[in-house]
Backbone as CSV, one residue per row, in Angstrom:
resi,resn,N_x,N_y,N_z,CA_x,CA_y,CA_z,C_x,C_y,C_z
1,UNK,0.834,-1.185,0.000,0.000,0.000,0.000,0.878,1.248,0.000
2,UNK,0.784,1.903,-0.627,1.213,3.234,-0.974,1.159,4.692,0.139
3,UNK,1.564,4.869,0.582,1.449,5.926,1.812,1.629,7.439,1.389
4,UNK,0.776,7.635,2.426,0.032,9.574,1.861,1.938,10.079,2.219
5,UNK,1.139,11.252,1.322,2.489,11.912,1.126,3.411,12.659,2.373
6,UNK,4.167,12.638,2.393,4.698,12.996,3.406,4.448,14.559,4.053
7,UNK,4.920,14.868,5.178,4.087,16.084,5.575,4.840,17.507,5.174
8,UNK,6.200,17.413,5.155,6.599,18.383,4.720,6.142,19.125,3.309
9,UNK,6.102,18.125,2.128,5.084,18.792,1.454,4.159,19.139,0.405
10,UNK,2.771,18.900,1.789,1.557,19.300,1.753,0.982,19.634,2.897
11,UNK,-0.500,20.575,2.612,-1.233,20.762,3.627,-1.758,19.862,3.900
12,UNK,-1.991,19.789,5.502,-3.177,18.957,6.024,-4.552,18.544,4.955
13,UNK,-5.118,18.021,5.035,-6.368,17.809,4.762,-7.320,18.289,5.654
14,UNK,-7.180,17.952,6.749,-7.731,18.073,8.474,-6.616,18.315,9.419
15,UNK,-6.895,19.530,10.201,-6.101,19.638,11.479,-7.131,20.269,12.111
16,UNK,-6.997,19.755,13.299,-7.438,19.748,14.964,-6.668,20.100,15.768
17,UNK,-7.091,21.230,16.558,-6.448,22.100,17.369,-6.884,22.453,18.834
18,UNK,-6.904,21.651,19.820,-7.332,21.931,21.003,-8.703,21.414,20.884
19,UNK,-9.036,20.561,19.952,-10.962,20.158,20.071,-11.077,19.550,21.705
20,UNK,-12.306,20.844,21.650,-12.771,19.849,23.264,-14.579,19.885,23.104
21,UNK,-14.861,18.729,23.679,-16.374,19.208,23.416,-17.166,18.829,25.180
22,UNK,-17.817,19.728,25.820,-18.634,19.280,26.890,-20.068,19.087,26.877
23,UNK,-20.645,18.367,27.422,-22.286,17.965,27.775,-22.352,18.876,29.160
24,UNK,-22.673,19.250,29.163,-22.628,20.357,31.206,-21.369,19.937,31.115
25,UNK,-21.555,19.391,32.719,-20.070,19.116,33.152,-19.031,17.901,32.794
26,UNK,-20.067,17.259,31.312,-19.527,16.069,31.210,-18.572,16.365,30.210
27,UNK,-16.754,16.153,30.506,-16.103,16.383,28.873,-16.323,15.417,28.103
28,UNK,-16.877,15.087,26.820,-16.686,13.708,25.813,-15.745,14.312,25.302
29,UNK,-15.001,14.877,24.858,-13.681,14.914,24.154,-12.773,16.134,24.817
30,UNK,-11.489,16.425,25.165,-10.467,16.900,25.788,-9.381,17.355,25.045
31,UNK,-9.439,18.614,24.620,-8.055,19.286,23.993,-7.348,17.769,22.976
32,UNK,-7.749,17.757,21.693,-7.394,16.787,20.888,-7.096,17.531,19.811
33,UNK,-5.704,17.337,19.611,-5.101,18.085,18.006,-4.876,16.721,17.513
34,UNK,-5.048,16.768,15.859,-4.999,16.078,15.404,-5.101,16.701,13.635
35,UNK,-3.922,15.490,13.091,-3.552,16.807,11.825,-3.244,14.963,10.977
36,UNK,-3.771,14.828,9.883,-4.683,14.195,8.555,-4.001,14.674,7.314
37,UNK,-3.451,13.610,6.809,-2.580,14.319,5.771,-3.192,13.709,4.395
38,UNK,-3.191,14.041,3.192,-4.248,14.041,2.021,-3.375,12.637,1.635
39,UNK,-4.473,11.690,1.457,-4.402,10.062,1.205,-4.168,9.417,2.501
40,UNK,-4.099,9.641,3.933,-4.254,8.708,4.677,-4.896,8.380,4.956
41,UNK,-4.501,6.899,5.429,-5.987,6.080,6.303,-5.322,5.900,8.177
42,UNK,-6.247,6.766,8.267,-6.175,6.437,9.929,-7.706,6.107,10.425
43,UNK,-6.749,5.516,11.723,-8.094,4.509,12.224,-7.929,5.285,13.884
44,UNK,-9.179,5.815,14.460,-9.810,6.323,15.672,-10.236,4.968,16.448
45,UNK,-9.235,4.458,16.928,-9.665,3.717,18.437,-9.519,4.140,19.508
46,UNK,-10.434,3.438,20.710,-10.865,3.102,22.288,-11.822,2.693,22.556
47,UNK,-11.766,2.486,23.515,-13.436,1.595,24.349,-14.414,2.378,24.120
48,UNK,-15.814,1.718,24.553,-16.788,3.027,24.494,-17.034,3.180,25.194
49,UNK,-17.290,4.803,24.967,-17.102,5.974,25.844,-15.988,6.727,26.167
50,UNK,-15.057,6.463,24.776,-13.314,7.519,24.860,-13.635,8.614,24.165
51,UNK,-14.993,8.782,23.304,-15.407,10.070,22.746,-15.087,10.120,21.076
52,UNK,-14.863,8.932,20.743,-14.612,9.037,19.098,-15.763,9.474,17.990
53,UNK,-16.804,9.056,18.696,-17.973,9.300,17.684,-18.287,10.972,18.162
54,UNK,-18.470,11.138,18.762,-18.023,12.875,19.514,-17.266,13.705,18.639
55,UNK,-16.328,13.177,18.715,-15.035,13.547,17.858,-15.705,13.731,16.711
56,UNK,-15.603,12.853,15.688,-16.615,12.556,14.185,-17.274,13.747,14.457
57,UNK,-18.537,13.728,15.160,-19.664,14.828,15.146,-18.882,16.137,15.603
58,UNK,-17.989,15.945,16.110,-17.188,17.518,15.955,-17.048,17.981,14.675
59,UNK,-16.317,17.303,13.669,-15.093,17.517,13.005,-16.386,17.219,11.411
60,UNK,-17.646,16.598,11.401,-18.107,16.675,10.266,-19.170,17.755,10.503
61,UNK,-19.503,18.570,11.382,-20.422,19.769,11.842,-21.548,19.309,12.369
62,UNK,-21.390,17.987,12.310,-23.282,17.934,13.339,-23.386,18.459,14.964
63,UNK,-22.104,18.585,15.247,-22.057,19.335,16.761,-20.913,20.551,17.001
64,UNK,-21.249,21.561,17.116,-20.005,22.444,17.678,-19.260,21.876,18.397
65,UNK,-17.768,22.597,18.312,-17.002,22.282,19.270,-17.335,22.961,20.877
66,UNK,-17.004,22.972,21.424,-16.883,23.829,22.762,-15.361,24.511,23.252
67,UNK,-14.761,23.919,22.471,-12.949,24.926,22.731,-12.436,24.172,21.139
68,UNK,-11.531,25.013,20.696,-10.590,24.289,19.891,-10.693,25.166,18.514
69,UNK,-10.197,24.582,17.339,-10.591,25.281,15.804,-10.010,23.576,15.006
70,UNK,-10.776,24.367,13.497,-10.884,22.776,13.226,-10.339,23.604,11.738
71,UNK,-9.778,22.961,10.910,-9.620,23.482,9.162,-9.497,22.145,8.723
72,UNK,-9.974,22.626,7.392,-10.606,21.536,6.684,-10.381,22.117,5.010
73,UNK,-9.166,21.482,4.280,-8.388,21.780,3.379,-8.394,23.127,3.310
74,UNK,-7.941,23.448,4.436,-7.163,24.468,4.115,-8.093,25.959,4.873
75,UNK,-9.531,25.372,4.903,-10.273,26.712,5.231,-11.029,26.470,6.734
76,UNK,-11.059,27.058,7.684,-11.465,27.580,8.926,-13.194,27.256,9.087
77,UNK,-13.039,25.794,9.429,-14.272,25.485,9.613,-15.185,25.009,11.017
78,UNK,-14.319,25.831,11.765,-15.309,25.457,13.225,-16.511,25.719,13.368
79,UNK,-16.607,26.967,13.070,-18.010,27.237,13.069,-19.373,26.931,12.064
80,UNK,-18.745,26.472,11.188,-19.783,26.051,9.708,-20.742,25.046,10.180
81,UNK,-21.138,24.770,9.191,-22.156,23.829,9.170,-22.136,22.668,8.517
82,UNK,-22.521,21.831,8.718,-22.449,19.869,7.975,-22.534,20.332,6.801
83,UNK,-23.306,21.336,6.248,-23.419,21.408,4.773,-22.641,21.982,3.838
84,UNK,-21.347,22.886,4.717,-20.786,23.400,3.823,-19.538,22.867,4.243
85,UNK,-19.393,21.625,4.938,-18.136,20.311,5.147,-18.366,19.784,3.839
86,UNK,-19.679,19.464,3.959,-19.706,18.432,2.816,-19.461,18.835,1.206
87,UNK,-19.672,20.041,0.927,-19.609,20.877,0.075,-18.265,20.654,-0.549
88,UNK,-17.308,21.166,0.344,-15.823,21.186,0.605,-15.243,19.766,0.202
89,UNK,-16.260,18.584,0.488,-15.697,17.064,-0.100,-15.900,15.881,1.137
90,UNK,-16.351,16.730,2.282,-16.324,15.779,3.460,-17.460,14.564,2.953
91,UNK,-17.277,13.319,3.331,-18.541,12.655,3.422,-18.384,11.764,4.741
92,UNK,-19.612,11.276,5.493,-19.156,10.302,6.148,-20.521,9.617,6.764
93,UNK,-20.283,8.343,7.372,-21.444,7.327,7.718,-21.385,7.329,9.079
94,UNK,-22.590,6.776,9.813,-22.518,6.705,11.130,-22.649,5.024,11.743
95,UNK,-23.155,5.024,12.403,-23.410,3.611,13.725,-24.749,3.163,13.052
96,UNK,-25.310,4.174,13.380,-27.073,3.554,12.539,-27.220,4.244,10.967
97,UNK,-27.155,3.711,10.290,-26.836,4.224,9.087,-28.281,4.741,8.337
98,UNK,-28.285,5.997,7.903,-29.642,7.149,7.857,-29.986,6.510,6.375
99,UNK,-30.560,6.022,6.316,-31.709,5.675,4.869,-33.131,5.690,4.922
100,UNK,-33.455,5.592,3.328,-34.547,5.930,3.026,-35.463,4.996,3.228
101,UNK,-35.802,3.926,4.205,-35.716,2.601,4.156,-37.234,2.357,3.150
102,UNK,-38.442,3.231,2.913,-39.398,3.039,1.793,-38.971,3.103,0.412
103,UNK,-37.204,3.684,0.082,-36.910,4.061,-1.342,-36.134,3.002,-1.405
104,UNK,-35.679,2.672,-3.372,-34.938,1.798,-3.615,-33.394,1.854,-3.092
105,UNK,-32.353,1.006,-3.583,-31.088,1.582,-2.927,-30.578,2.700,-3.941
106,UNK,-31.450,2.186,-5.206,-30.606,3.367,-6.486,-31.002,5.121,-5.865
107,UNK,-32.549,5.288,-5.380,-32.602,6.136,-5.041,-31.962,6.838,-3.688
108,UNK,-31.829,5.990,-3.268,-31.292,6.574,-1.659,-29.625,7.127,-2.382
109,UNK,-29.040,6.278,-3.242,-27.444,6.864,-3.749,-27.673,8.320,-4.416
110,UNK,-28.774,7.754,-5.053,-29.563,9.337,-5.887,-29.302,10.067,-5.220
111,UNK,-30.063,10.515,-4.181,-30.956,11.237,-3.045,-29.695,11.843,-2.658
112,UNK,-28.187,10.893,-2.596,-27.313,11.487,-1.489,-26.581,12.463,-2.837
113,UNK,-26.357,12.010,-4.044,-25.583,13.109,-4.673,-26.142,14.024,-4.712
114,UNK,-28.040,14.724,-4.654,-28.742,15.500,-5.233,-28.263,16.598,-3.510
115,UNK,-28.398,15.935,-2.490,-28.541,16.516,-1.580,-26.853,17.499,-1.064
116,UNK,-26.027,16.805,-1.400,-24.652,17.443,-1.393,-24.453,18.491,-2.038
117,UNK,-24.692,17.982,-3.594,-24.357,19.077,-4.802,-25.398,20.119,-4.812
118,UNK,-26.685,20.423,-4.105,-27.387,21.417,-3.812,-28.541,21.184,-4.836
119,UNK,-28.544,20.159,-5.646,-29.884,19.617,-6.611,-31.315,19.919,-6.229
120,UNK,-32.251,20.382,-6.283,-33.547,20.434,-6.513,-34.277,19.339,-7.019
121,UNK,-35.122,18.221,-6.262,-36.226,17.328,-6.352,-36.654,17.530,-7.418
122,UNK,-37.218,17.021,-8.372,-38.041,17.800,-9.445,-39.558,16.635,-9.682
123,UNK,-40.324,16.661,-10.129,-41.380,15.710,-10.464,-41.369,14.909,-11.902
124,UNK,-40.194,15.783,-12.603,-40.338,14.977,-13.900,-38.822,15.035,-13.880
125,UNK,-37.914,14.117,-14.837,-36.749,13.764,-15.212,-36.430,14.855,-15.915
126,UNK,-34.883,15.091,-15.685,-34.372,16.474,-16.420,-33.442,15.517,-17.427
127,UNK,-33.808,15.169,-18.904,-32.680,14.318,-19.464,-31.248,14.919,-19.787
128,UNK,-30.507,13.635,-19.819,-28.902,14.300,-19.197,-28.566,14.553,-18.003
129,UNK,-29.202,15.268,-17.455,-28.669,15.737,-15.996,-29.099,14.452,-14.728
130,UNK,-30.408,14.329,-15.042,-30.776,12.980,-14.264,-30.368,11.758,-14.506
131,UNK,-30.275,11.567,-15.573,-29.403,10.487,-15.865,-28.128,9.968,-15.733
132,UNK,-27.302,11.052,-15.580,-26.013,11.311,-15.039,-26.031,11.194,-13.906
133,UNK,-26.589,11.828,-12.746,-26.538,11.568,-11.390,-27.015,10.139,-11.057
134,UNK,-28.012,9.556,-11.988,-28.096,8.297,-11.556,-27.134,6.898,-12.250
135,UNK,-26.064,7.501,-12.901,-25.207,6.572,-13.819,-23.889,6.944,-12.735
136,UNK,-23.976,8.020,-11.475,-22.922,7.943,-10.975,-23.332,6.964,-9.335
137,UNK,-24.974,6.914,-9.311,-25.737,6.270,-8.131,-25.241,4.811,-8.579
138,UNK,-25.594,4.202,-9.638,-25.151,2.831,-10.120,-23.673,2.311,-9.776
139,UNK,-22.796,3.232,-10.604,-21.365,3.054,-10.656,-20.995,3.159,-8.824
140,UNK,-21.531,3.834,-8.071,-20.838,3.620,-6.603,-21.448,2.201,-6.270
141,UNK,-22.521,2.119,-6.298,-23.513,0.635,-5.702,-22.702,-0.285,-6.136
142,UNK,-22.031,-0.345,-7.250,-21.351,-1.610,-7.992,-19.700,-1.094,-7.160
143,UNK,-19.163,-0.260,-6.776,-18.063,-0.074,-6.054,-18.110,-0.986,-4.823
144,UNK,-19.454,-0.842,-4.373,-19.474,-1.735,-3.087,-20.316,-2.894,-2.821
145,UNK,-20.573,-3.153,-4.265,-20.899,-4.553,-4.980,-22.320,-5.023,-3.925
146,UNK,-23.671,-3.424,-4.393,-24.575,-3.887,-3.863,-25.691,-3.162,-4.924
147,UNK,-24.778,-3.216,-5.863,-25.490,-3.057,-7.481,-26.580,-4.011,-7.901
148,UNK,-26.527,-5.223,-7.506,-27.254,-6.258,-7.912,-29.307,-5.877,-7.339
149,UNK,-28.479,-5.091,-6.213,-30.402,-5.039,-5.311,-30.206,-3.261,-5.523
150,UNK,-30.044,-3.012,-6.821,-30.473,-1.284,-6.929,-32.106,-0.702,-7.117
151,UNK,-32.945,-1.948,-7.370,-33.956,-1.771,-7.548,-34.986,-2.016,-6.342
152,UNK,-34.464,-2.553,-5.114,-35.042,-3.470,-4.301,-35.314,-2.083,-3.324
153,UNK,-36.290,-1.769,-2.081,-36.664,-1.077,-1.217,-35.281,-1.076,-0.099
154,UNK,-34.942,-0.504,0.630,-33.722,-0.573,1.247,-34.294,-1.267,2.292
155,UNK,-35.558,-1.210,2.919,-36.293,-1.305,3.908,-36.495,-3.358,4.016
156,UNK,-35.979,-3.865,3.102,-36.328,-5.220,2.631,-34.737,-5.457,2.699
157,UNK,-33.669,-4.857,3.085,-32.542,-5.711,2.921,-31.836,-6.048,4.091
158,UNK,-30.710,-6.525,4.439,-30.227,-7.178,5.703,-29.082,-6.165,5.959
159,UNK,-29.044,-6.050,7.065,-28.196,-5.129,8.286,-26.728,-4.675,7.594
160,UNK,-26.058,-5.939,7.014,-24.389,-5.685,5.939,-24.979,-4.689,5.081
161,UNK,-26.318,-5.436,4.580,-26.370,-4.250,3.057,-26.870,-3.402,3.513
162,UNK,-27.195,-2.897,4.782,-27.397,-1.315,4.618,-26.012,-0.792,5.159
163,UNK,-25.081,-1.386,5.173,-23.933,-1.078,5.477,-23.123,-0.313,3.940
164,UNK,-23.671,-1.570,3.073,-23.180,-1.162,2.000,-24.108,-0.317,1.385
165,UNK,-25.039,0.069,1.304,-25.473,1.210,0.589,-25.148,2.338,1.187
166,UNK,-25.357,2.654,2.862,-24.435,3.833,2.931,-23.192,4.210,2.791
167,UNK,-22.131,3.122,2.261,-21.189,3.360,1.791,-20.884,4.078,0.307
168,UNK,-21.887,3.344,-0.484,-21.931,3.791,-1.669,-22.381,5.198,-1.537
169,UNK,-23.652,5.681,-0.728,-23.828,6.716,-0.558,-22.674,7.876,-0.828
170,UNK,-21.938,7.855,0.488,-20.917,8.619,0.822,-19.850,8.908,-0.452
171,UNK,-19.179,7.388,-0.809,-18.479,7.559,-2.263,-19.221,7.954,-3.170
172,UNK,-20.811,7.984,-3.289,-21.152,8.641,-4.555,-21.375,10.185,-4.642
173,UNK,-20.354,10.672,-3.615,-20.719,12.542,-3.418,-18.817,12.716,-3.743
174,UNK,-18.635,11.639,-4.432,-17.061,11.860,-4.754,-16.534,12.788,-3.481
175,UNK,-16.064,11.890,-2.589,-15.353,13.207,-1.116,-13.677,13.032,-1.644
176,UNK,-13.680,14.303,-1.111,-12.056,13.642,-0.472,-11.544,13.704,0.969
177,UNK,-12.451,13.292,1.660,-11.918,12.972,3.432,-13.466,12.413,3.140
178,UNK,-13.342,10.772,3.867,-14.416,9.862,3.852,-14.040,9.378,5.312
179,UNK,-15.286,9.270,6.252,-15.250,9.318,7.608,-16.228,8.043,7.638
180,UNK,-15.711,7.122,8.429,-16.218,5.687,8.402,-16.433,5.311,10.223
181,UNK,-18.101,5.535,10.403,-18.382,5.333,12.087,-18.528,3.686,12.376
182,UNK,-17.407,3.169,12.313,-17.595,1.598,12.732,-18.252,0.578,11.557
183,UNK,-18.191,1.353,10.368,-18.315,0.039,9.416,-18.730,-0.917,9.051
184,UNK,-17.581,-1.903,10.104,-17.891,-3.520,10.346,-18.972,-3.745,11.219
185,UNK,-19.292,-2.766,12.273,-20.183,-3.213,13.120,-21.345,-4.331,12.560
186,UNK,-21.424,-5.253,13.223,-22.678,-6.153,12.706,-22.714,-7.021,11.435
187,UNK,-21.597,-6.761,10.841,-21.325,-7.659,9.524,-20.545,-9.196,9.741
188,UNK,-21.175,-10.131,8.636,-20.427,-11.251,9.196,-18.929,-11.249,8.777
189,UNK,-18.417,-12.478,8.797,-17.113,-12.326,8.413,-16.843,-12.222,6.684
190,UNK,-17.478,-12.678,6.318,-17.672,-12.606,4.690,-17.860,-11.111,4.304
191,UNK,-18.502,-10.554,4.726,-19.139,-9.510,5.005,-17.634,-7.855,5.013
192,UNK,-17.236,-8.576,6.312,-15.829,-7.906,6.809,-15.071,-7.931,5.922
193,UNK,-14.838,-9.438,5.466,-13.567,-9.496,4.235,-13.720,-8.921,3.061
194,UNK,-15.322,-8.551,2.843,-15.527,-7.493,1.260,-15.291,-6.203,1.665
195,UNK,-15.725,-5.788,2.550,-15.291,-4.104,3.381,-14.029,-3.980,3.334
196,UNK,-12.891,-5.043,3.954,-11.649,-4.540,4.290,-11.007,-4.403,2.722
197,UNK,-11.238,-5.571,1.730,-10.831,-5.128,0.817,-11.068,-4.153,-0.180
198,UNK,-12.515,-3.635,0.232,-12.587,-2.425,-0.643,-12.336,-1.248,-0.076
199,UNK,-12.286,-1.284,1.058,-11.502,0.079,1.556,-9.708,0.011,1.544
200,UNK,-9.108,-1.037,1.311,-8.005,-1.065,0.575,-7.606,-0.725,-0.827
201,UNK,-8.881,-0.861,-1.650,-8.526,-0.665,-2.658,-8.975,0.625,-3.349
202,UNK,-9.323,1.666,-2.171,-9.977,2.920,-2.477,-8.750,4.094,-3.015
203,UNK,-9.040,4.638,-3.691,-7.985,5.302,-4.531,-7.591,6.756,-3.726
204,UNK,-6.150,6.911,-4.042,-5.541,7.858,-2.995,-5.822,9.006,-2.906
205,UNK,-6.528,9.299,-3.763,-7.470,10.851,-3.771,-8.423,10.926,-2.413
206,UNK,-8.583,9.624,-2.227,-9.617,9.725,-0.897,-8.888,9.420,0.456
207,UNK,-8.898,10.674,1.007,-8.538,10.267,2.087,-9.606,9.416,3.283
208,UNK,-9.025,8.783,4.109,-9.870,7.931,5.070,-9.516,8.090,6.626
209,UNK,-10.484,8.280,7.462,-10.709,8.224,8.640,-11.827,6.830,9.154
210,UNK,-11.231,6.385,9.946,-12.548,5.294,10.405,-12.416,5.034,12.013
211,UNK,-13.274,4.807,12.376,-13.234,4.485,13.843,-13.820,2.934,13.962
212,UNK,-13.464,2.111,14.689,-13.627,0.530,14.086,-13.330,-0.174,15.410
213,UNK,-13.953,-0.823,15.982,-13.959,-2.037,16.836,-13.093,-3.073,16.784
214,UNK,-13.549,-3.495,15.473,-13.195,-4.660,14.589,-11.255,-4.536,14.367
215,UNK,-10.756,-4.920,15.215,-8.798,-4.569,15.119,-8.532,-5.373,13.986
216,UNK,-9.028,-6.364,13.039,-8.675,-7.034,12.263,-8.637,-6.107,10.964
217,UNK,-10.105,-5.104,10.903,-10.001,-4.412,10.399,-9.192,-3.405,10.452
218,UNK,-9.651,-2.730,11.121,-8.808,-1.522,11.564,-7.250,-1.272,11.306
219,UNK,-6.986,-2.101,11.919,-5.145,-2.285,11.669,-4.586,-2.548,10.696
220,UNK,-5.371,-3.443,9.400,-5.537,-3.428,7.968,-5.315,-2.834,7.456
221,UNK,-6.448,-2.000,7.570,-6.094,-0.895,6.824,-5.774,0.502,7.079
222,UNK,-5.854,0.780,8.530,-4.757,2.187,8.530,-3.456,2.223,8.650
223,UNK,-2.806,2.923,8.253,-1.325,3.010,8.213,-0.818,4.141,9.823
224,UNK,-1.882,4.833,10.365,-1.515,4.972,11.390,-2.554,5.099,12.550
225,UNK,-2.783,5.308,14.024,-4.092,4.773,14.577,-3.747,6.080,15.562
226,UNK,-4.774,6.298,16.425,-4.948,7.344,16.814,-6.088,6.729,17.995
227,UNK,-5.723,6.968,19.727,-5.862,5.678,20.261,-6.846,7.128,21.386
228,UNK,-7.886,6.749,21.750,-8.457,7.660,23.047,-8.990,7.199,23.765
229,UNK,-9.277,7.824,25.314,-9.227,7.140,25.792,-9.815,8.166,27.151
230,UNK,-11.292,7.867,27.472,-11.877,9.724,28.604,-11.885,10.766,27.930
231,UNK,-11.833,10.624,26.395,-12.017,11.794,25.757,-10.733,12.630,25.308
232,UNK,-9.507,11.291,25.880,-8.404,11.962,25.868,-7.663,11.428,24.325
233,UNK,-6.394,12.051,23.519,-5.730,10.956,22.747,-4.272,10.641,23.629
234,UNK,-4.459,8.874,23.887,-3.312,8.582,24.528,-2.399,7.989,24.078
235,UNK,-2.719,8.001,22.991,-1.535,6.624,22.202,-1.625,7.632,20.431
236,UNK,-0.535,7.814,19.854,-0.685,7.824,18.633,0.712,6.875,17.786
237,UNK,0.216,6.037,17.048,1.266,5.435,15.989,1.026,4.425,15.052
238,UNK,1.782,3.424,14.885,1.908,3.020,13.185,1.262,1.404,13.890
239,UNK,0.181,0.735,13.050,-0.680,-0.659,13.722,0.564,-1.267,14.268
240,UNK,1.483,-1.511,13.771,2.835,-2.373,14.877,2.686,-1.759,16.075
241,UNK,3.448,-0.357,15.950,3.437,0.389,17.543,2.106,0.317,18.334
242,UNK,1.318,0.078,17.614,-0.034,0.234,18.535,-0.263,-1.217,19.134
243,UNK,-0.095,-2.490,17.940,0.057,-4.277,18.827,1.101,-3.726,19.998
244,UNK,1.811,-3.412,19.984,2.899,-3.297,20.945,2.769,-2.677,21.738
245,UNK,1.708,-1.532,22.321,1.847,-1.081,23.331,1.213,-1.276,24.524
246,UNK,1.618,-1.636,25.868,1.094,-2.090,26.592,0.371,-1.335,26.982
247,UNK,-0.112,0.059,27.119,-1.011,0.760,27.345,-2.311,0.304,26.530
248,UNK,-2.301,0.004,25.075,-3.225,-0.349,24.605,-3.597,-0.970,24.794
249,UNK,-3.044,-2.109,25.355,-3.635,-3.581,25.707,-4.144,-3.220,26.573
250,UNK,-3.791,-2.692,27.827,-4.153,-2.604,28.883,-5.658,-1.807,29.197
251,UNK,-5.912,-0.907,28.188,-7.017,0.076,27.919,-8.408,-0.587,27.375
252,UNK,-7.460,-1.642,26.094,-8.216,-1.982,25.182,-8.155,-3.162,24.011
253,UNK,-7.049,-3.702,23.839,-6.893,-4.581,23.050,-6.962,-5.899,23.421
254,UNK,-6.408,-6.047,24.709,-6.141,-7.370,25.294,-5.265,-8.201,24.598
255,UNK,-4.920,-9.387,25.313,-3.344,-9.698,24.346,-3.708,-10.996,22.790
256,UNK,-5.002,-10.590,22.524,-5.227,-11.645,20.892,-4.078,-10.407,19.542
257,UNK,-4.363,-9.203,19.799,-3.171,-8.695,18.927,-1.898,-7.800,19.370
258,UNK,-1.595,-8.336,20.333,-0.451,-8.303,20.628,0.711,-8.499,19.591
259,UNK,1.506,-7.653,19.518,2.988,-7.715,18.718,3.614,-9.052,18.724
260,UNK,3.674,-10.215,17.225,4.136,-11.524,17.486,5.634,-11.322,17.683
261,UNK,6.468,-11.990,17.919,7.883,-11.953,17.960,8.273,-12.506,17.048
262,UNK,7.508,-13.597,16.117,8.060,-14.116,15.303,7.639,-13.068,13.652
263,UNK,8.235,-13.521,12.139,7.453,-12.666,11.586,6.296,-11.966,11.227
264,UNK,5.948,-11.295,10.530,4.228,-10.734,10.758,3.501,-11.322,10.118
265,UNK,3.898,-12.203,9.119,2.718,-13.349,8.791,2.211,-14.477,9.278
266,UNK,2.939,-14.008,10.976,2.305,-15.348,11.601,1.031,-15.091,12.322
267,UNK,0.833,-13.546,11.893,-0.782,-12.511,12.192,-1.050,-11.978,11.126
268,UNK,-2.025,-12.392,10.460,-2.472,-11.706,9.470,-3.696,-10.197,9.315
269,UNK,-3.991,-9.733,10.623,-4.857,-8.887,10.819,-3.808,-7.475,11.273
C-alpha cells in the first residue's frame, strides 16, 4: 500500500487544534489536536465511551465544538455547518446508518448526490442531468458490490447491506476525506472481508478516517491509529506500535493482537 504523502510537502487535509467538546459538566472529548494528511488512512480507536464518535460529530459539523478550531483543506471550519463540510468534499457514515428505508437503494445513492451538490427534487426527469446523477448512483452501488439489489426497497434488505449502501452513498458525493463510524459493526465475516478489501482498494485521492472495533479491520487498513481514551488521545502510531503497546492492551486490546515476535505473517490482521 502506498502511503500519503509525506508532511513536509503538503497541507493537512484536516487539522485539529485543542478540540474539546462538553455535555454540562460532562467532557466527551479533551483538547485533541490532530492533523490528517491528504491520502491517509487512519483509524480512531478506544473503548466506548473515549469520545470518538463525539469527535466525528465535531469535526463533520453535526455538533459544535466547545474549545478548539478545526480546518478543513485548508479553510477555517469550526463554526460552519455539515453542509458546507460536505460541500468542501467531506462525506461520512454513522453507527445507525440514515436511509430511506421506503426508497430503492438506487434512489437513496440518488438522493445522497442530489442533496450534497445542492440539486432540486423535481417531479419529472431532467434528461442528461438525471441520468447522469443516476449513472454515478449505479457506478458507486457496484463499487461496493450492492449493485445487484439497486432496484429493491432498502427497507427489505439485511443489516451488511445497509452497510453497504451507505457506503456507496458517501463515495457517490465523490469526497475527499471519507469518515467511516464503525463500518464492520454487525457484519459477518464474509461480510468484513468485502469491506476490508474495498476500503483497501480505495484510490488515494480519498482520504480515510474510520473508527472501528473490529482490530482485524482496523489495523488493515490504517497506516496509522490514533488511540483515546476519557475523551483523551493517549496513544498515537503506526498498527505495529499500537500491537505493541502495553497501554493499549491494557485500555483496550487485550493480548489476541499483541505484537508476534516471530514474523508478521504469523498474524495476518
Amino acid at each position: 500500500m502506498t502511503e500519503a504523502v509525506a508532511p513536509e510537502h503538503v497541507r493537512p487535509v484536516l487539522q485539529l487544534r485543542g478540540i474539546g467538546r462538553r455535555f454540562g459538566g460532562l467532557h466527551a472529548v479533551r483538547d485533541v489536536d490532530l492533523e490528517i494528511l491528504p491520502g491517509e488512512r487512519r483509524a480512531i480507536l478506544g473503548p466506548n465511551g473515549a469520545g470518538k464518535t463525539t469527535l466525528f460529530n465535531v469535526i463533520n459539523g453535526d455538533m459544535p465544538p466547545t474549545s478548539g478550531s478545526i480546518e478543513l483543506f485548508g479553510s477555517d471550519v469550526t463554526r460552519s455547518p455539515a453542509r458546507r463540510r460536505a460541500k468542501l468534499g467531506l462525506a461520512r457514515t454513522y453507527q445507525q446508518s440514515r436511509l430511506f428505508l421506503g426508497l430503492s437503494v438506487e434512489d437513496n445513492v440518488y438522493l445522497a448526490i442530489v442533496g450534497v451538490e445542492g440539486g432540486h427534487l423535481r417531479p419529472f426527469a431532467v434528461p442528461g442531468k438525471d441520468e447522469a446523477i443516476r449513472e454515478r448512483a449505479r457506478a458507486a452501488a457496484g463499487r461496493v458490490a450492492i449493485d445487484r439489489k439497486l432496484g429493491e426497497l432498502v427497507g427489505s434488505l439485511s443489516h451488511g447491506e445497509h452497510r453497504q449502501v451507505a457506503l456507496a452513498m458517501a463515495l457517490a458525493v465523490r469526497p475527499q476525506l471519507l469518515m467511516l463510524d464503525e463500518p464492520a459493526a454487525g457484519l459477518s465475516r464474509g461480510e468484513r472481508v468485502l469491506l476490508t478489501e474495498l476500503l483497501l482498494g480505495l484510490d488515494r485521492d480519498i482520504t480515510l478516517i474510520l473508527i472501528e472495533h473490529d482490530m482485524d479491520v482496523a489495523l488493515r487498513v490504517a497506516e496509522r491509529v490514533t488511540m483515546m481514551h476519557d475523551g483523551n488521545v493517549v496513544v498515537e502510531g503506526t498498527p505495529d506500535e499500537i500491537r505493541a503497546s502495553e497501554l493499549v492492551h491494557e485500555l483496550y486490546l487485550g493480548t489476541h493482537h499483541a505484537a508476534e515476535p516471530e514474523p508478521a505473517e504469523a498474524h495476518d490482521g
